[in-house]
Each structure stands twice: as structure tokens, then as C-alpha cells.
C-alpha positions as CSV (number, residue, x, y, z in Angstrom):
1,X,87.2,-82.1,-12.6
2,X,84.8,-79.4,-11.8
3,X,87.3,-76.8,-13.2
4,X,87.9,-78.0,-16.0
5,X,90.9,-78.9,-17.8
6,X,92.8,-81.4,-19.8
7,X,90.6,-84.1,-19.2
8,X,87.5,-82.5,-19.9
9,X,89.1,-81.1,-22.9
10,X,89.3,-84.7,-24.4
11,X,85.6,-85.4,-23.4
12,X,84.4,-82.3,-25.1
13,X,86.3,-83.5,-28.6
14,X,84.5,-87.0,-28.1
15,X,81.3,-84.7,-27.7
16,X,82.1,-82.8,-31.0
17,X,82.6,-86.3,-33.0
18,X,79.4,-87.4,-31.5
19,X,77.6,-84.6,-33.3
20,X,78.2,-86.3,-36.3
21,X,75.7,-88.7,-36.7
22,X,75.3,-91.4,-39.3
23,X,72.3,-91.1,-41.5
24,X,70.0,-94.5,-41.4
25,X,70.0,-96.8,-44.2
26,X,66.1,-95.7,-45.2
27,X,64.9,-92.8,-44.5
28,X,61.1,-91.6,-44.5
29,X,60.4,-91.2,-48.6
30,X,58.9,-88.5,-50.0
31,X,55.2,-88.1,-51.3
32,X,54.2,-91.0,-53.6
33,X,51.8,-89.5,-56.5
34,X,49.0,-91.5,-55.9
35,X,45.3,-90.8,-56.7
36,X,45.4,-89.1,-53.0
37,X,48.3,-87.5,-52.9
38,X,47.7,-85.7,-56.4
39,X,46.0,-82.8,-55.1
40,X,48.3,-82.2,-52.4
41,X,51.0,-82.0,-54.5
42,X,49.1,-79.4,-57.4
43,X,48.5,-77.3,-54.2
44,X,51.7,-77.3,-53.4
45,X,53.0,-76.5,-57.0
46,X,51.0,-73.7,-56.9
47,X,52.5,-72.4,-53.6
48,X,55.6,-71.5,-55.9
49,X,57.1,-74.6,-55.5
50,X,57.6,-77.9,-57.2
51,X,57.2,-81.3,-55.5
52,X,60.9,-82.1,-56.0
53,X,61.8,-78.4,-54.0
54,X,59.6,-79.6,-51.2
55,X,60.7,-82.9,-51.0
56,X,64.5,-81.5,-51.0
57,X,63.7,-79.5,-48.2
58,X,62.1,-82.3,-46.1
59,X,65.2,-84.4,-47.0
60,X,67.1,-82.0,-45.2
61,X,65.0,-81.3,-42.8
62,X,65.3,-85.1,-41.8
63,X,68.8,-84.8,-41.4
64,X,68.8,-81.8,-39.0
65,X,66.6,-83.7,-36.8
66,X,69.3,-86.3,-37.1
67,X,72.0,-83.8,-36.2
68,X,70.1,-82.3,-33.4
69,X,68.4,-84.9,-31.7
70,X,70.5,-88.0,-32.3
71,X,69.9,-91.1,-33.6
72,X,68.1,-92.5,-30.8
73,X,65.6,-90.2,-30.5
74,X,65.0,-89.7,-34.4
75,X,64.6,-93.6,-34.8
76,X,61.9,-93.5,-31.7
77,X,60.2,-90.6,-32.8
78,X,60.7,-89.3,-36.8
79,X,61.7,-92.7,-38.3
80,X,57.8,-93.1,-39.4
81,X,57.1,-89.3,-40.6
82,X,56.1,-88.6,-43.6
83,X,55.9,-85.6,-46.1
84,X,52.7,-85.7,-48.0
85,X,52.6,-82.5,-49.4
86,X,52.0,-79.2,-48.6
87,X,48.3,-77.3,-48.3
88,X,47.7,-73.7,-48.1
89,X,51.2,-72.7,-46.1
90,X,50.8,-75.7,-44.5
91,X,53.6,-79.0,-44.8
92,X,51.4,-81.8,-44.6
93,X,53.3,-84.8,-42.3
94,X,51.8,-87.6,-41.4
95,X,52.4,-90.6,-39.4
96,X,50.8,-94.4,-38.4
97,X,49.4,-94.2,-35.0
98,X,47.4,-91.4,-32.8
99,X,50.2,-92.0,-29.8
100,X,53.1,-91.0,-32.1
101,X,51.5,-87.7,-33.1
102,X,50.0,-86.9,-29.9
103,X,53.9,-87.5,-28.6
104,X,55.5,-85.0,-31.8
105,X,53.1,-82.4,-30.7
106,X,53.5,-81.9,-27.8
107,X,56.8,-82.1,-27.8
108,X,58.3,-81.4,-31.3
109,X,56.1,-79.5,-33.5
110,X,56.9,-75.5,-32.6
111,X,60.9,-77.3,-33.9
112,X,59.6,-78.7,-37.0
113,X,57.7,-76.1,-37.7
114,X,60.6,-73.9,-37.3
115,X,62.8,-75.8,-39.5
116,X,60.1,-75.8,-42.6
117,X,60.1,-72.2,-42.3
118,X,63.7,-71.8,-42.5
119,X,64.1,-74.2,-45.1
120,X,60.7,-72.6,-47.1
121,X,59.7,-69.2,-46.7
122,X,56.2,-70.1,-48.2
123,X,56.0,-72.6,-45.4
124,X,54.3,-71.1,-42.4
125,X,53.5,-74.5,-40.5
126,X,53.1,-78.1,-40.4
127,X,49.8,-80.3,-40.3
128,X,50.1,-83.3,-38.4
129,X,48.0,-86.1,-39.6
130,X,46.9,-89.6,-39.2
131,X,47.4,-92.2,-41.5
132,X,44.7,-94.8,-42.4
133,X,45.5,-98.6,-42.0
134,X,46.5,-99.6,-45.2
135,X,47.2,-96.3,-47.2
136,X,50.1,-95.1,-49.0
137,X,52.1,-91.8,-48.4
138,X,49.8,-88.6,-49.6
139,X,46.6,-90.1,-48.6
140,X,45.4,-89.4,-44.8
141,X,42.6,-89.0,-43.1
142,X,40.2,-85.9,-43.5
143,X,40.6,-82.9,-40.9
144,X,37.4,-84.1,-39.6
145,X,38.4,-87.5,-39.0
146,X,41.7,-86.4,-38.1
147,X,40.3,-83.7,-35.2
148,X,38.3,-86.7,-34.2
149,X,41.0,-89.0,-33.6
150,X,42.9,-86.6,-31.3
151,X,39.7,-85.9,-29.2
152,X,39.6,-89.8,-28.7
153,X,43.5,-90.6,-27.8
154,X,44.7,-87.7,-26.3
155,X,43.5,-88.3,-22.5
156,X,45.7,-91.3,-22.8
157,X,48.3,-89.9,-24.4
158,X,48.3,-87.0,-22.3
159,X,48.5,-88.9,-19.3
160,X,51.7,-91.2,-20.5
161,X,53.3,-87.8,-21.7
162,X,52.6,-86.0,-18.3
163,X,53.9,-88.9,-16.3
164,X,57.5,-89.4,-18.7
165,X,58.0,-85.4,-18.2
166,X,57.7,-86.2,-14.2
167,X,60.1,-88.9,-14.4
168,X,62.7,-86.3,-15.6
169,X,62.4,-88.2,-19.3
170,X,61.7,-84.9,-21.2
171,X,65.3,-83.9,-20.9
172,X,67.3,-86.3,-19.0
173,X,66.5,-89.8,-20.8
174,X,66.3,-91.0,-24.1
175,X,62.3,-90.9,-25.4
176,X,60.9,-94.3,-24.7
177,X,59.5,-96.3,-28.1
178,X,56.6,-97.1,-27.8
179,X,56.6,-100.5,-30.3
180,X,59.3,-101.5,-27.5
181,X,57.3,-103.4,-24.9
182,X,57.5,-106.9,-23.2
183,X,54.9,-107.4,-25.4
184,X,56.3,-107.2,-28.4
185,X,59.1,-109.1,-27.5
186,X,59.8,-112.7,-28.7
187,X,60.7,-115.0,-26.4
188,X,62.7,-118.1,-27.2
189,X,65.1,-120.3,-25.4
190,X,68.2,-117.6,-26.4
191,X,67.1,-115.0,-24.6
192,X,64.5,-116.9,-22.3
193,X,66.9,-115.8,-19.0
194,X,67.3,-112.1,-20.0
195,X,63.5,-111.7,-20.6
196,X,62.5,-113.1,-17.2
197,X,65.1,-111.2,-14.9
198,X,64.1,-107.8,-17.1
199,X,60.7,-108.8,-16.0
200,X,61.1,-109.5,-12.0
201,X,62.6,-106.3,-12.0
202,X,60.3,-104.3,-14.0
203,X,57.7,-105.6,-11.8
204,X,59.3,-105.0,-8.5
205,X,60.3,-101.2,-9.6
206,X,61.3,-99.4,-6.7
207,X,59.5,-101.2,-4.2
208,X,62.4,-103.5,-1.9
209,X,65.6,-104.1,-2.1
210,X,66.7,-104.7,-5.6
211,X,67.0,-108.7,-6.1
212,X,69.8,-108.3,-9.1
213,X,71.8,-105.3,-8.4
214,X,73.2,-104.3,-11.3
215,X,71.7,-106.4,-14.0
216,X,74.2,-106.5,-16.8
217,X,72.6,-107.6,-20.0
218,X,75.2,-109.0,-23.1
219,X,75.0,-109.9,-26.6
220,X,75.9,-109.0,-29.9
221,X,74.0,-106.3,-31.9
222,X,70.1,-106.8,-33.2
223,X,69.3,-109.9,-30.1
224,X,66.9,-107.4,-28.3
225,X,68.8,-105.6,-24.9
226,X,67.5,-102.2,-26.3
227,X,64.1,-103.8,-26.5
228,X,64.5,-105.1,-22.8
229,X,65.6,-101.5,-21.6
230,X,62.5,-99.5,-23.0
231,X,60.2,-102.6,-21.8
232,X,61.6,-102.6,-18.3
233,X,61.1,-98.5,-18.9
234,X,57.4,-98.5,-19.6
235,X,56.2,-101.5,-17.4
236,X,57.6,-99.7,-14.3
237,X,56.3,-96.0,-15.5
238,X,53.2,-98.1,-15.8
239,X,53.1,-99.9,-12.4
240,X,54.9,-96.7,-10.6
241,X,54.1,-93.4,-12.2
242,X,56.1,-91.4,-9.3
243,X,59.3,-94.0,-10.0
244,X,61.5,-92.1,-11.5
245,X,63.6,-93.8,-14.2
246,X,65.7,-92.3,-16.7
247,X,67.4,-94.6,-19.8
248,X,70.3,-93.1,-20.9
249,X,72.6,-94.3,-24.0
250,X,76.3,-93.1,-23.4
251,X,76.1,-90.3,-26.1
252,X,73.7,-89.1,-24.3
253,X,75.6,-89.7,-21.0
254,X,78.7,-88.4,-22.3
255,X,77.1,-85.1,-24.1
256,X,75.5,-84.0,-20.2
257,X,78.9,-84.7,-18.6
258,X,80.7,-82.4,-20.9
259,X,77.9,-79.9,-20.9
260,X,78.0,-79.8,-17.2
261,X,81.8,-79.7,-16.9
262,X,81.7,-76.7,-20.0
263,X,79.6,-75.1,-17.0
264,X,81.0,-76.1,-13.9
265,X,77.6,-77.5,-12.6
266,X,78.9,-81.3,-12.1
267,X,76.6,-81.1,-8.9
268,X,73.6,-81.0,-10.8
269,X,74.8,-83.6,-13.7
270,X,75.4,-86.0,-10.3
271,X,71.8,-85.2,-8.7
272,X,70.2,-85.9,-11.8
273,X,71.6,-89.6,-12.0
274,X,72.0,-90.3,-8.7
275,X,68.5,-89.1,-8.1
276,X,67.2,-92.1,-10.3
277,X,65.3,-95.2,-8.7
278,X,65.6,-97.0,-11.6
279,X,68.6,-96.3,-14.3
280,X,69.5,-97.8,-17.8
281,X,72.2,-97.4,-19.5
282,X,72.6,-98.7,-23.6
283,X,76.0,-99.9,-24.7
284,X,78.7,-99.6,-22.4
285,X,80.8,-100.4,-24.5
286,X,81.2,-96.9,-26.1
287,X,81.7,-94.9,-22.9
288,X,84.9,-93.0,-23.9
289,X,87.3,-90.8,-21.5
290,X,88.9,-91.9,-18.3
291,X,86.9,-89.0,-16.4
292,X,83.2,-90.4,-17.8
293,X,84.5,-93.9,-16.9
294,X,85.3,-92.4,-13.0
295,X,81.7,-90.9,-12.8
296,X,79.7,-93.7,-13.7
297,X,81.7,-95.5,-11.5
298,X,81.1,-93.4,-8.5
299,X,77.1,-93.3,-9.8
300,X,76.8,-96.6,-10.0
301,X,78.1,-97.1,-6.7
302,X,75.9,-94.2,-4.9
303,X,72.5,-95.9,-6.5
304,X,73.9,-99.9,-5.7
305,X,74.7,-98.7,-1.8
306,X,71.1,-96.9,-1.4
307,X,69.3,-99.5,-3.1
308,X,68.1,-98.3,-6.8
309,X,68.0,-100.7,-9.4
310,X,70.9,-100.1,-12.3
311,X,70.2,-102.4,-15.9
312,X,73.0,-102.0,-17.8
313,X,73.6,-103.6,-21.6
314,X,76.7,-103.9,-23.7
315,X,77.7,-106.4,-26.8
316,X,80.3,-107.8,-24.4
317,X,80.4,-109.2,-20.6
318,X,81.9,-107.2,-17.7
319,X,85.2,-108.4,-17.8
320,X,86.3,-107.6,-21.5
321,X,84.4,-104.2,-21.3
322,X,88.1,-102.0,-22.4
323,X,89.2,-99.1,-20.7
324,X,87.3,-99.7,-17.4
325,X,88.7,-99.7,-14.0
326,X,88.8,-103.3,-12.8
327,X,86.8,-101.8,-9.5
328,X,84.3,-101.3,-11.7
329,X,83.9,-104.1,-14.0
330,X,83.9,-106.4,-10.6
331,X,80.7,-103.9,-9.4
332,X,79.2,-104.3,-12.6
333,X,80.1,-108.5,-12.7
334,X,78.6,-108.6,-8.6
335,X,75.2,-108.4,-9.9
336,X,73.4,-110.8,-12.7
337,X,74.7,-111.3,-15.4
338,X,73.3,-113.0,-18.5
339,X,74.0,-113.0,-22.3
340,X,71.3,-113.3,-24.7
341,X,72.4,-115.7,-27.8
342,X,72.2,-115.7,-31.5
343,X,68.9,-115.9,-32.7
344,X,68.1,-119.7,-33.5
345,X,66.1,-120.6,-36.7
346,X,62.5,-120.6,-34.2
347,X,63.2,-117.1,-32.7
348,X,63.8,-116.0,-36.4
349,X,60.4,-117.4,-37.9
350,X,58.4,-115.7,-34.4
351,X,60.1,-112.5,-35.2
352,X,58.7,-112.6,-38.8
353,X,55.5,-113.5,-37.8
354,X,55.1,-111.0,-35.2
355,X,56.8,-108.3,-37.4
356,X,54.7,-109.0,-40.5
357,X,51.5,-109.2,-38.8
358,X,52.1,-105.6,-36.9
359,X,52.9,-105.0,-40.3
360,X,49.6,-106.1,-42.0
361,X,47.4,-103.8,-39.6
362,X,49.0,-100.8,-41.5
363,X,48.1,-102.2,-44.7
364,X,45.6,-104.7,-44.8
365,X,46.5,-106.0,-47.9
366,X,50.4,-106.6,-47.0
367,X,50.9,-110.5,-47.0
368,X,53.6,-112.7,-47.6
369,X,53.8,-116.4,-48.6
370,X,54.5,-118.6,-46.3
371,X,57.5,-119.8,-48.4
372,X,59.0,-116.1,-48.7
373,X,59.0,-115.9,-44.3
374,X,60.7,-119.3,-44.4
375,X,63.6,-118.0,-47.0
376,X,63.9,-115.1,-45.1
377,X,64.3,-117.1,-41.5
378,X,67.2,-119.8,-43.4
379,X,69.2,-116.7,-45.0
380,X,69.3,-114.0,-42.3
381,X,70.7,-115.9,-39.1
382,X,73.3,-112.9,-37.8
383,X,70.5,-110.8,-35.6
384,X,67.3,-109.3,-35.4
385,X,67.8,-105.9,-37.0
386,X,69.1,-107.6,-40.1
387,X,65.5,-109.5,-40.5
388,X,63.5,-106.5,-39.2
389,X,65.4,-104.7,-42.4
390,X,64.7,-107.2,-44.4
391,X,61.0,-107.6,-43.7
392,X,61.1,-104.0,-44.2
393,X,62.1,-103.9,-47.6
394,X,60.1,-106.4,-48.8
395,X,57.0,-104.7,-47.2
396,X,57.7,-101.4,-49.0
397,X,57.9,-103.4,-52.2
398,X,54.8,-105.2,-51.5
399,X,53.2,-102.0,-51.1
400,X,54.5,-99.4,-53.5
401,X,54.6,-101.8,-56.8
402,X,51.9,-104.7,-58.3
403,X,54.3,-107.3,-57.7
404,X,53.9,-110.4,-55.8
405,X,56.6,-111.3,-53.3
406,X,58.3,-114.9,-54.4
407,X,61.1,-116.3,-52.8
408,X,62.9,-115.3,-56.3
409,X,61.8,-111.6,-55.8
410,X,63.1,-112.0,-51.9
411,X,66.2,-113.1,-52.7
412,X,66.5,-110.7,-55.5
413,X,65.3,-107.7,-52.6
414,X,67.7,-109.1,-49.4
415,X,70.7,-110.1,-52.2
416,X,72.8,-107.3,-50.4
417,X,71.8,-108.4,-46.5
418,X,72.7,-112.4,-48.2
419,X,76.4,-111.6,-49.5
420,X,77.7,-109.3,-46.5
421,X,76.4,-112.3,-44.3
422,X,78.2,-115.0,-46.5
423,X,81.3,-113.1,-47.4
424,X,82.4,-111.7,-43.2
425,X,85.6,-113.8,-43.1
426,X,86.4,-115.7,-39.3
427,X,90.3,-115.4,-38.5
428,X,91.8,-118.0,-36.4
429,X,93.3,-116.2,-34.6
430,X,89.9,-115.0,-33.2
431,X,89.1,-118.3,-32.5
432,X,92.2,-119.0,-30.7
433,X,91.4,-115.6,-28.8
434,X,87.9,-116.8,-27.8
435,X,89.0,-120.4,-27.0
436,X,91.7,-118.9,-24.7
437,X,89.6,-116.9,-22.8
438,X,86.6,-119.5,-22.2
439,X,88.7,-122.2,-20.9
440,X,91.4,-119.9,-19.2
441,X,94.0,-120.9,-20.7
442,X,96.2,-118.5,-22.5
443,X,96.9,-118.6,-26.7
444,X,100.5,-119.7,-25.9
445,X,99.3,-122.9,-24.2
446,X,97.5,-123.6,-27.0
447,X,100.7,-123.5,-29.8
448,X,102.8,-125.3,-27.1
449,X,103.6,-129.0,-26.8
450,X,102.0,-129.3,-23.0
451,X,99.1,-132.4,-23.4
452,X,97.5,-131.8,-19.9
453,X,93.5,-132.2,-20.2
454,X,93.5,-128.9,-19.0
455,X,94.7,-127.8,-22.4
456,X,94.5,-130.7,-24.9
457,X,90.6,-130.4,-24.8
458,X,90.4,-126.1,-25.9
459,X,93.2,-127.0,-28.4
460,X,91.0,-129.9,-30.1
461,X,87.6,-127.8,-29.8
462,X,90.2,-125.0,-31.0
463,X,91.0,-126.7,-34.4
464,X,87.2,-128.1,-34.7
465,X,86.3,-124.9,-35.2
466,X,88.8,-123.4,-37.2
467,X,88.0,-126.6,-39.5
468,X,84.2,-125.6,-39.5
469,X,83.8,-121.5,-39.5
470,X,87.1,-121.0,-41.9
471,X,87.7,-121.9,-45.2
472,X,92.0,-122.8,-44.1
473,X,93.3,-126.5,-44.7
474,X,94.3,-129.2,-42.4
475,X,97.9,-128.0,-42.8
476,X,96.9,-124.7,-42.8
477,X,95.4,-125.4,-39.4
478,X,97.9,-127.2,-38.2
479,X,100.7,-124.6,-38.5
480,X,98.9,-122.3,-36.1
481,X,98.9,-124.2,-33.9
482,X,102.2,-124.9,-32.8
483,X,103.5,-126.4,-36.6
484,X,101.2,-129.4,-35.8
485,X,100.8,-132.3,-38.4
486,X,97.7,-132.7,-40.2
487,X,96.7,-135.5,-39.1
488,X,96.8,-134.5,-35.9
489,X,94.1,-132.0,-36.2
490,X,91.9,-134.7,-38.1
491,X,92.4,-136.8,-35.2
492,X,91.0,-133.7,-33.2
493,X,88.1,-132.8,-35.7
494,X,86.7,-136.2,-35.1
495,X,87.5,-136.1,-31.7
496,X,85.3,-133.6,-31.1
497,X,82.3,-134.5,-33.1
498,X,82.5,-138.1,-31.6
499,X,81.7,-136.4,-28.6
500,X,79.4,-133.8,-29.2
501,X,77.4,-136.5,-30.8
502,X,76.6,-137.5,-27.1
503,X,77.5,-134.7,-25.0
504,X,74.3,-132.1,-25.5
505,X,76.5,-130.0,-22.8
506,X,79.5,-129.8,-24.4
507,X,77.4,-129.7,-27.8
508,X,76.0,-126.0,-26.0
509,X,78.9,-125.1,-25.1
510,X,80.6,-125.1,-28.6
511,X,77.3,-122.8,-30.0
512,X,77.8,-120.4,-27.5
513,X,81.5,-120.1,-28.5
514,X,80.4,-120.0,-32.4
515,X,78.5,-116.8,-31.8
516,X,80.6,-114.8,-29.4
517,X,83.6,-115.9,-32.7
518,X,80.9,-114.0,-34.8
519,X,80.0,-111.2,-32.6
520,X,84.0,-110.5,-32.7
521,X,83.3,-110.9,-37.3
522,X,80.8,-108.2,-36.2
523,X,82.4,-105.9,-34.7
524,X,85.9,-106.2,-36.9
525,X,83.5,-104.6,-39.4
């Protein structure tokens, strides 16, 4: 492997595809010509440049950070710049809180810089800036203020940056985010389980023997296993400044394996994870390449035999992780495993809540109707990103027109987010897929004429929910399964509901295969 070779030729042409990274839905806007932003924009027309030139450049500028960082680290760290204009050589950026620029200076500001200059010659640096609660693009906080600021926060910033660069985070883990703590996380009875074993082991941190060894965290997308990872992240970096923990997303994983392979220095790619006492890894699902697959296997059993705590996440459960050794879905199965569910319509509301009112500390004057947060709960059920982007939305609009927010105005704003919810079709033949492998019994079974419990039961819940997540016919239903009669899946339909109606068990158990049916809608998208 060390040598190189045909294998790590296929690992470096996943690398090369990862370079392409998709663009996010919103990016940072440009200056927005209010009363405070005027001047900052005159100044910079009369640096030989018009607004529209600048705001072009920081448009691309946006998308080489993109390109060279990765998505991770742009939404932790550059999702919430701003361009407000450019003063006496200077490009004016802003962003909401003192942490966030402490963080970009120290760490990203000779690179900015660098990029404004090549994409402006008049450009000589950038100016870093505060925003004040409540205002728009363009209008920050004076110099003074702004100098004043910094004095205040940076001992505490300084001290979380100097104990993440200890860690190894600086090169050899994805930034942490700071909004992503256990205390900004919502519990509710979904992902009640998840949230308490991230906790025991965040508080434990490298002290003992791990009590869940891996901990293997499932669930489709937007339900909050990134959020657990950074949490678990910053509570032991808190507790443990020495600990050293690195979270690594499998682009990130994948791009040091090849780069280590293009240099035959595997050795030090190997120290560097199995170094770690505490390591997370982001959706396993995406590890590509028989050779990456062989070295986490042989990391994650180094750290599991000397004791180091592994959290892993994916959007599906050991077993029907694809392409992975069966040694290792078993080592990654021996630990805890627990899935975090759909959000219900209470988990939906607190997210709003707790959304909105970080929200309204930004801008003071941000509210919405009680009404408009209930709308937005009933209409947005699939996960959490989809109602953090729609709380988004309306937000902006709330802040950069006159208008007030009505339920009409929501739905009019979140139409887009509405229809690609209603309009995901559900196959049966996903249903009969999920079914199957619940109640382990295979698809023929359930198209065959056998009528043992063991299989008359899945068949019936089978057709229940074909009748209630697809839009097919009794007949229609009944020819997939085995050329059936129609009344016979009416006599199952009822079946089913008769007893659901006094089985809360069995009533839990048919919600918990409703959403892993939709997580397989989500990803056939």
C-alpha cells in the first residue's frame, strides 16, 4: 500500500472528485445599500471600482474558499461573512460574534487577504469587523468599538484556539462550530437515547475504560448526529484540554490517506489517528475505496484494543453500511448503537423556538407570529436542516424588506421546501425492502403463498403501508404481492389498524419503519 499502486490510484481519483465541491444553497450576500453602508460603498467607487466589481470578486472569492477548504469547514467558519464594502485599500468583512473573528484571524486572514489581492489589485487587505445585534450588512461597529471588542474576547478566545491547535485540530480535524454544543441541542423523545450516551461519554473523556466502545450513531440527514459530534468535541476539549480529539468527516479522511500514500508516509497518516483519545468520524457512509475501508478498519481496532473512545455517525445502521468488510461492520455493531428518529411535530416547534430566539439576539427586532412557527412545524416534517432553512429565509425577509411575516407570506417564502416534500414518491418495492429486513424475512416470502405468523404478520403490516405512504390501489397492491386479491389486502389494512389501535408497541414499531421507508425517498434523490 505504502508503494503505491493500483489501488491508491483509485483513491486519488475519488480525491480529485472530492475537490469539486457543491456550492450551498445561500451564500453570504453582498453589501445592502443602507443608510450605513452608503459611505462604504462611495469609498469604494472611488477606489476605481464599482460596488457590483467588488461584490463579483467576493462572489468568487466565496467559492475558492469553497474549493479549498471544503464545505465543512466554509459552513463552520465563512457561512456568516460578510462584504460590506471596501475603505481606503481595505475590504471591509464583517461577521456576528467576537469568537468567530477572533477564530478567522488567527487562522484565516493572511489567506483571505491574499485572495482579495489577487482578485483586486487595489485591494491591499481585509478589515475584520463586528457586527452589532440587530444591524444589516454595511453597518458595523466603529474601529473604536471594534478594537475594544477584541481587547475584551480575545483571552477567551485565545485560550479555546491555543488548546484546539494542541489537540492536533489545526490540521488534522475538521474546525469545531461553535453554535454546535449540547447546549443548543434540542432534546425530545427521538433522539432522547443519542443525546444521553453522547453525553456520558463526553463527560467521561479519556478518563477509564470507555463504557460504549464504539458508539455508532444513525439517522437520516438534518436529525442532529453532526450536532452530537462537535458537542461531544467541545465538552471534552472543555473538561480535558490535554485530551486529544480529532473529528474527521471521510473527505477529509480520505483526502490525508491519499496525500500520505502520494508520499509514502502512511506511518505518519497512522500515528496521527491512532494517536487520538477520542475520534469522530461524520458519515460513514461515504468512505469510498477498498484500501480506506482496510485502514479504518485496522484504526478502529488499534484505538478499541488500547482503550480510546471512537463515535462514529452514518444515515444507516452497521449492518447495511455497503462496501465494508463484514469484520468491520460486526466491530462497529459490538459497541452502542442507537438511531435518532424523525423529528416529531414537538421537537419541530423547540427547534423553532430555539432557532428563532438565537435568531432575535442578532436583530432585535426579528419576530415571528406565533401562527407563522406553527405553519412552519405542520409543513416541514422531513429533518432539521429543512426547517433551519426555512426559518432562515423567512428571517432574511423579515429583515431586509417592511413586510410582515403571515402564514400567507410563509407559505408563499417555504412553497419550494412544501412541494419537494409533497411530491418525493415512496416505491413499494422499498417498503417491501424495509419490511424484509426488519422482520428477517426475505421479499420472496413475502409474494409467496406460505401463511406462517412468522410471515403473515410483515406481509399485512407490508400492504398497510403501501396502502398509507403510496398513492397505488387495492389491486394495485395486491399484485405485488404475490397476484393477491383485493380484498385480501383490505382484510390486512384493517387488520393492522385494529391492532395498532391497542398495541402502542407495535403502533412504534410501524413509525420507526415509516421513517427509515423515507430516509431510503431521501436518499433515492
Amino acid at each position: 500500500m505504502e508503494g503505491g499502486g493500483p489501488a491508491v490510484g483509485a483513491i486519488v481519483s475519488v480525491a480529485q472528485q472530492l475537490g469539486a465541491f457543491a456550492r450551498p444553497s445561500h451564500l453570504p450576500a453582498g453589501p445592502i445599500l443602507t443608510k450605513g453602508g452608503h459611505d462604504v460603498i462611495k469609498t469604494a467607487a472611488a477606489g476605481g471600482g464599482s460596488g457590483a466589481d467588488y461584490n463579483a470578486a467576493w462572489e468568487r472569492i466565496l467559492q475558492r474558499l469553497i474549493a479549498e477548504f471544503g464545505q465543512n469547514v466554509f459552513q463552520s467558519w465563512f457561512a456568516r461573512l460578510k462584504f460590506d464594502g471596501v475603505e481606503k485599500g481595505m475590504a471591509v468583512l464583517s461577521v456576528p460574534t467576537p469568537f468567530l473573528r477572533s477564530w478567522i484571524r488567527d487562522n484565516y486572514q493572511t489567506r483571505i487577504s491574499a485572495m482579495w489581492r489577487e482578485e483586486r489589485k487595489d485591494i491591499e487587505s481585509i478589515d475584520l469587523r463586528l457586527r452589532r445585534p440587530g444591524a444589516r450588512a454595511g453597518e458595523t461597529e466603529s474601529r473604536a468599538n471594534s478594537d475594544e471588542q477584541r481587547a475584551q474576547s480575545a483571552q477567551a478566545a485565545a485560550v479555546t484556539v491555543a488548546a484546539l491547535k494542541e489537540s492536533g485540530n489545526a490540521g488534522d480535524s475538521i474546525p469545531l462550530d461553535p453554535r454546535l454544543t449540547f447546549d443548543n441541542f434540542v432534546s425530545a423523545p427521538t433522539n432522547t437515547l443519542a443525546r444521553a450516551a453522547a453525553g456520558e461519554i463526553a463527560g467521561s473523556g479519556s478518563s477509564g475504560a470507555p463504557r460504549y466502545n464504539p458508539l455508532f450513531l444513525h439517522g437520516g440527514v438534518g436529525r442532529g448526529k453532526t450536532h452530537l459530534l462537535h458537542a461531544i468535541a467541545w465538552e471534552v476539549q472543555k473538561r480535558q484540554p490535554q485530551c486529544r480529539v480529532r473529528l474527521l468527516s471521510t473527505d477529509l479522511f480520505m483526502l490525508k490517506f491519499v496525500s500520505a500514500a502520494r508520499e509514502n508516509d502512511t506511518v505518519s497518516f497512522k500515528n496521527m489517528l491512532r494517536t487520538s483519545d477520542l475520534l469522530l468520524i461524520d458519515d460513514l457512509q461515504f468512505l469510498q475505496g477498498k484500501s480506506t475501508h482496510k485502514e479504518f478498519g485496522y484504526t478502529i481496532n488499534a484505538l478499541v484494543e488500547s482503550g480510546k473512545q471512537i463515535v462514529v455517525v452514518a444515515d444507516r445502521p452497521p449492518a447495511r453500511l455497503e462496501g465494508f468488510d463484514e469484520r468491520i461492520k460486526s466491530r462497529l455493531a459490538g459497541g452502542l448503537t442507537l438511531e435518532i428518529g424523525a423529528p416529531d411535530a414537538v421537537l419541530r416547534r423547540a427547534i423553532l423556538e430555539r432557532r428563532l430566539e438565537s435568531a432575535s439576539r442578532e436583530n432585535a427586532a426579528l419576530k415571528l407570529d406565533d401562527d407563522v412557527v406553527s405553519f412552519i412545524a405542520r409543513n416541514l416534517s422531513s429533518n432539521g436542516r429543512d426547517i433551519e432553512g426555512a426559518l432562515n429565509r423567512l428571517c432574511h425577509h423579515a429583515m431586509h424588506s417592511n413586510e410582515k411575516i403571515t402564514v400567507e407570506k410563509a407559505e408563499t417564502l417555504m412553497r419550494d421546501l412544501m412541494v419537494a416534500r409533497e411530491s418525493r414518491p415512496v416505491k413499494i418495492e422499498w417498503i417491501q425492502k424495509i419490511v424484509s429486513q426488519v422482520y428477517k424475512v426475505s421479499r420472496q416470502d413475502l409474494v409467496s403463498e406460505r401463511r406462517t405468523q412468522a410471515v403473515v404478520r410483515p406481509r399485512q403490516i407490508a400492504m398497510y403501508l403501501c396502502k398509507t405512504m403510496t398513492p397505488r390501489s387495492l389491486p394495485d397492491i395486491g399484485k405485488r404481492f404475490g397476484n393477491r386479491d383485493h380484498t385480501t389486502v383490505l382484510h390486512a389494512i384493517r387488520k393492522i389498524e385494529s391492532l395498532i389501535s391497542k398495541d402502542e408497541l407495535l403502533r412504534r414499531e410501524i413509525e420507526s419503519l415509516r421513517r427509515r421507508i423515507e430516509d431510503e425517498a431521501d436518499r433515492d434523490e
